[in-house]
C-alpha positions, 0 to 999 in steps of 0.5 A: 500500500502507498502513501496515497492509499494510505492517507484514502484509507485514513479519509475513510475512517470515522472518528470512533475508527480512528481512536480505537486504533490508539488503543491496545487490549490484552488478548484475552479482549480478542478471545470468543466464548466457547458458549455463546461466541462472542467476544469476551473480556473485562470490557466494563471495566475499562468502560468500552463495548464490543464495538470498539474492541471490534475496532482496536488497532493493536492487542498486547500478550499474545505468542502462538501462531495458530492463536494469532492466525485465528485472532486476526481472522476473527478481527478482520472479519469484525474490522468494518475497513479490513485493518489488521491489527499489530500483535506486540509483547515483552520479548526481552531477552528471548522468546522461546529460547531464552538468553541471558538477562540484558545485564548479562549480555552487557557484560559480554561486551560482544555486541555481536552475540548480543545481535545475534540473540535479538535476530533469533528472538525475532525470527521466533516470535515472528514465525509465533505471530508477534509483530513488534517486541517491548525491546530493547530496554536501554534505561541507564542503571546506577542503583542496584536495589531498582528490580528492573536493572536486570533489564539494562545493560549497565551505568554506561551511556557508551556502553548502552548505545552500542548495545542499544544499536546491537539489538535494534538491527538484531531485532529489525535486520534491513528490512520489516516489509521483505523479511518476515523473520523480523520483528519491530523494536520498541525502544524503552523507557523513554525517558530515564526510568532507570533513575528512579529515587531509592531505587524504587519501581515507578518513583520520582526521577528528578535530574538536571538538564545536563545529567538527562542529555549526558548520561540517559538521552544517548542510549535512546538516541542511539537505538533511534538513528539504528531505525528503531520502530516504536518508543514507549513513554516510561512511567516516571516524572522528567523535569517535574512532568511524567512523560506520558504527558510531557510535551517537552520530552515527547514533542519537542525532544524526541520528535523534533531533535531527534526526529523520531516519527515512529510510534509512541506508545504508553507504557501498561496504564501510564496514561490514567496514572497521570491523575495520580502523579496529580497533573490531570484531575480526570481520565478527560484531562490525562488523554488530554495531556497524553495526545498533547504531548504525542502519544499515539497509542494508549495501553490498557486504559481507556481514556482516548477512546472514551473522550478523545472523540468529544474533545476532539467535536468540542474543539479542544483537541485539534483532529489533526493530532488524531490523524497523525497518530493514527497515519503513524500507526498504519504506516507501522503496520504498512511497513510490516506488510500487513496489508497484503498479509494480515497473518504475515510470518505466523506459521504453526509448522514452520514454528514447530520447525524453528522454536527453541532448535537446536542451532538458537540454544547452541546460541544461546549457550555461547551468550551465556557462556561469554555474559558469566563474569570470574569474580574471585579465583584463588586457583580453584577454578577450573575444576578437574573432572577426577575430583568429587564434587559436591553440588549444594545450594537452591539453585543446584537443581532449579530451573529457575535460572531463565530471569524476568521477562521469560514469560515464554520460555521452553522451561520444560525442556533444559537441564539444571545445574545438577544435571549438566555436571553429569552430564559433564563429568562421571555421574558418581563424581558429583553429589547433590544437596538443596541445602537450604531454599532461597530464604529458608533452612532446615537442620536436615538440610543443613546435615545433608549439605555437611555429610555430602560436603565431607564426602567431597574434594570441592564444594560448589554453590549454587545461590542467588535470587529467585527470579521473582525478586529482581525484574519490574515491582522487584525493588528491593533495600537489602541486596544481600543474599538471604539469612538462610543462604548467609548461613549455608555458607558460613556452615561449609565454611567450618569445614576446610574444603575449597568453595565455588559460589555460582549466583544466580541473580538479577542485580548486583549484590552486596556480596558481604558473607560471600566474598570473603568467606569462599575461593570463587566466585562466578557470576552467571546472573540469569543465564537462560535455557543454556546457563547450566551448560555454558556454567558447566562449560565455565566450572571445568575450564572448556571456556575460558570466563571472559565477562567483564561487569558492566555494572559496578557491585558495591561494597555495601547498599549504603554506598549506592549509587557507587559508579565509575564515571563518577565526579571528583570534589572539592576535597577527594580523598587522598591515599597519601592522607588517609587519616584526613577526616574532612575529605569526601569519604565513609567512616565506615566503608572505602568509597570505591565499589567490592568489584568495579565497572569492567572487572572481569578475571580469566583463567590466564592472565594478560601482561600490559605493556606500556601505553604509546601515544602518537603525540602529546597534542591533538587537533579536531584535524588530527585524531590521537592514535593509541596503542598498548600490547598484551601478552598471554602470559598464561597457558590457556587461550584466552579473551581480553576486553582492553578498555580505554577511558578519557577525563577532561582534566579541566572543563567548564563544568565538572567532568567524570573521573572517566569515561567508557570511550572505547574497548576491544575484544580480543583473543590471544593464544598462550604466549602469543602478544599482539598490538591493539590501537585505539583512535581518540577524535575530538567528537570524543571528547564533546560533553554538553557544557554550562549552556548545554551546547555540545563542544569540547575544551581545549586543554589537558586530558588523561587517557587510561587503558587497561582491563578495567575501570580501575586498573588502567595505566594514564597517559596525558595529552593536551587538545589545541583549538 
């Protein structure tokens, strides 16, 4: 269909028409009844008759292709013009074949892992009969007590854009129209949920001008220029306004700077929930302010089709914000291709054929296996196959490890922890304790633990979170891990035998009770329907770990935020004055994180030599060039993330200490040295200054590469204008 179809069609619908396409229903609204066949739902609660529903431009929740089919044949039939509906969810990091966590895949730094874990999870979806996904979340996250930091991949803007850019074009590819095995991407939430105050789902967000454009803008921008299809509006404040209302954010920010002129869509309900942020007195006033501010569809709430139509006869609302919003919408579904096939890549054979095969899980065990970070090692790791283990803790036989936002996944069929050692090493060289549950003990299992554990060479514990108690409405103020696993380990500990922890889990966690009383740790989060084998992988040294956090861990919850890119004061503290009271510090706590942004061990290990600059000054003409070689120094092949990082050492407002602004990834054989170069630009070293203008200081800067954000050598240069 043309543009000049299009805008016939828009001509055609009525008014009711038009609204009803700006509404999206659960699909249960879309379900007939085995008694009499007609339409069920909730449809009083929300106010709205068959009719409308009959009318409704998009429906949320739905996986299955032989469902969707018979849904859309159904609406077609109902649909007065023949207009398909969109069919979107939460596919965030995996449809049936899950992938680890967003904050797992960020800590891969493989941006073509993370790619390629989209593409799969689009053609999945897509062959299941869903059009656009509610990903990727790209909310920059510095306080680990936010349930949903599981969603993102981190506290670096730099870092963030690129895996923004990674999943778009992952879940996209070049094509909507032509390519039936991709699927729409809706970038969310705009803007800057992820500072939410206290770390508390749906709270206050209230940041400066400089902070939003600096740190939380760039990730969404970045998912934007990759072609992003879809953004939705996040539930918090921006500026004083929430942003379902927010003209400013929505208008003047996302539209006209960035030129966004897909579809904005409202998170679940957040258009009602402007009368209770107290900025609209009715459902009158939010739609109002919602269709004021752009929003084009409304989720699971129904103030537009309930008064839009009489604001729009009254004169209050101009038609015209109607039709743009709806000739966005009907573009969207143009660009699918749903017009000429409403049913598009739904296919019950080929689904059955392509869901969670073999070559997605193979995928998805390579993710997990590069997403898993090496914490602590004091040569334990890697375990050998002739030694008795002794498998203990929740998460040794739980397939509890796929994490929130895998509503769809294939849980039946992928093995636990306990099950891919055996399936490793010789049955009766690995036995198995629950030990204790998440946050409950027993003394059986307590006795259980300890008659295994004695039995055995190595302990290994598997522990973490439930997947219940990270992901949206799972804020939480002690990130520990719980009581009854505290005690499990301390328990072991009395024993003398070498300890492995295993966590699973969805944020980074006040390690205290865990760190310092074992001889390993190995992060492997949520690690999804092949985390038990690609931790197997790990535990025996088949993979050498290559993770590297993209998000620090904090010494305590007391410290949070704690993050790398953070200011310096006017009184730092200084290691040559360490009994200075009246610096910036803690009584009680070092101010660095247990584990910082880009930490990562190897079973090898990686010799830096010294850092060589080109010159000692650069131009905007000419870049500075930067090279460092590393060496394996170890007996095992291995992967090193060497990380550069910038301060400008005088700017016109305060800089970060560092800053993210290149990495590359790369393998080394025993022995073997390579040189690895990094280009430093001028475009690198713009921030938005005083006047939010976008430029860069003339002047000194610092250069650091090394492993991580802590352990990097410095260099300076100057940059002459």
């Amino acid at each position: 269909m043309n543009n000049t179809q299009l805008t016939g069609l828009l001509e055609q619908m009525t008014l009711e028409e038009k609204i009803a396409q700006m509404l999206q229903l659960v699909v249960s609204y879309f379900v007939e009844s085995e008694v009499d066949g007609q339409i069920t739902g909730p449809m009083e609660s929300l106010g709205i008759t068959e009719e409308t529903v009959n009318q409704v431009g998009s429906a949320l929740g739905i996986g299955g292709a032989a469902r969707v089919i018979q849904v859309q044949q159904n609406h077609m039939k109902n649909d007065r013009l023949g207009i398909p509906m969109l069919f979107m969810a939460d596919i965030v990091h995996g449809y049936k074949t899950i992938f680890p966590i967003p904050l797992a895949i960020g800590c891969s730094w493989d941006q073509d892992l993370a790619e390629q874990s989209a593409a799969i999870a689009a053609k999945e979806s897509a062959v299941s009969g869903l059009h656009v996904t509610f990903a990727p979340m790209v909310d920059l996250v510095r306080d680990p007590r936010w349930g949903r930091v599981m969603e993102s991949t981190g506290e670096d803007p730099y870092l963030n854009s690129l895996f923004a850019r990674s999943f778009v074009r992952g879940f996209q590819g070049d094509d909507l129209a032509s390519d039936v095995n991709r699927v729409a991407a809706c970038v969310k939430h705009f803007a800057a949920y992820g500072a939410g105050e206290g770390g508390r789902e749906y709270n206050t967000v209230d940041l400066s001008e400089r902070q939003l454009r600096e740190y939380y803008l760039p990730a969404y921008k970045a998912a934007l220029e990759e072609g992003c299809e879809l953004v939705m509006t996040s539930f918090n404040t921006v500026h004083g306004s929430p942003a379902t209302g927010n003209r400013t954010l929505m208008r003047d920010i996302l539209r006209t700077e960035f030129g966004f002129d897909g579809v904005l869509i409202s998170d679940w309900g957040a258009v009602i929930e402007l009368i209770a942020h107290g900025v609209a007195e009715d459902e009158e006033q939010a739609a109002f302010l919602a269709i004021q501010a752009g929003v084009d569809i409304e989720m699971m709430t129904s103030c537009y089709v309930k008064y839009l139509p009489e604001l729009v006869r009254s004169g209050k609302v101009d038609e015209s914000l109607i039709d743009e919003a709806v000739r966005r919408i009907l573009h969207l579904k143009n660009k699918l291709g749903l017009f000429e096939n409403p049913l598009r890549g739904a296919d019950p054979e080929a689904e059955r054929e392509i869901v969670f095969c073999d070559e997605h899980r193979a995928a998805s065990r390579e993710l997990a296996s590069k997403s898993c970070v090496l914490l602590k090692n004091t040569n334990v790791l890697p375990l050998q196959s002739e030694q008795q283990i002794a498998l203990i803790g929740p998460f040794a036989q739980s397939k509890d490890i796929l994490g929130s936002w895998s509503w769809t996944g294939a849980e039946e069929h992928f093995m636990n922890l306990h099950e891919a050692i055996q399936g490793r090493i010789t049955s009766s060289k690995v036995l198995s304790a629950e030990g204790s549950g998440i946050d409950t003990i027993t003394e059986k299992q307590i006795q259980e633990a300890v008659e295994i554990a004695r039995q055995s060479d190595v302990i290994v514990l598997a522990l973490g979170e439930s997947s219940l108690m990270s992901g949206e409405g799972g804020s939480r103020t002690d990130i520990r891990l719980p009581e009854a696993q505290l005690q499990l380990i301390a328990t072991l500990r009395t024993l003398e035998k070498p300890i492995v922890v295993v966590l699973f889990n969805g944020r980074p966690l006040d390690l205290h009770g865990v760190e310092d009383q074992v001889d390993a740790v190995l992060e492997a989060w949520f690690p999804g329907s092949e985390g038990a084998s690609a931790i197997t992988d790990i535990l025996y040294g088949d993979v050498n770990p290559s993770g590297r956090l993209s998000m620090s861990f904090p010494q305590s919850v007391g410290q949070i935020p704690v993050y790398y890119n953070h200011f310096n004061t006017g009184r730092p503290k200084k290691e040559s004055e360490p009994d200075n009271r009246y610096a910036s510090q803690y009584l009680d706590s070092p101010n660095e994180p247990l584990y910082p942004f880009g930490y990562g061990l190897s079973y090898t290990q990686f010799k830096y030599d010294d850092m060589v600059l080109s010159s000692e000054e650069m131009t905007s003409d000419l870049p500075l060039q930067i090279t460092t070689k590393i060496t394996n120094t170890g007996n095992m092949p291995g992967e090193e993330v060497v990380q550069l990082y910038i301060r400008d050492i005088t700017g016109e407002v305060v800089r970060p200490m560092k800053e993210l602004k290149a990495y590359s990834k790369v393998l080394l054989q025993p022995g073997e040295c390579i040189e690895v170069s990094f280009t430093v630009t001028e475009e690198q070293l713009k921030y938005h200054h005083y006047d939010l203008s976008y430029t860069s200081d003339a002047g000194e800067f610092a250069v650091f590469v090394g492993p991580n954000s802590r352990d990097a050598v410095e260099r300076r240069f100057r940059l002459l204008k």
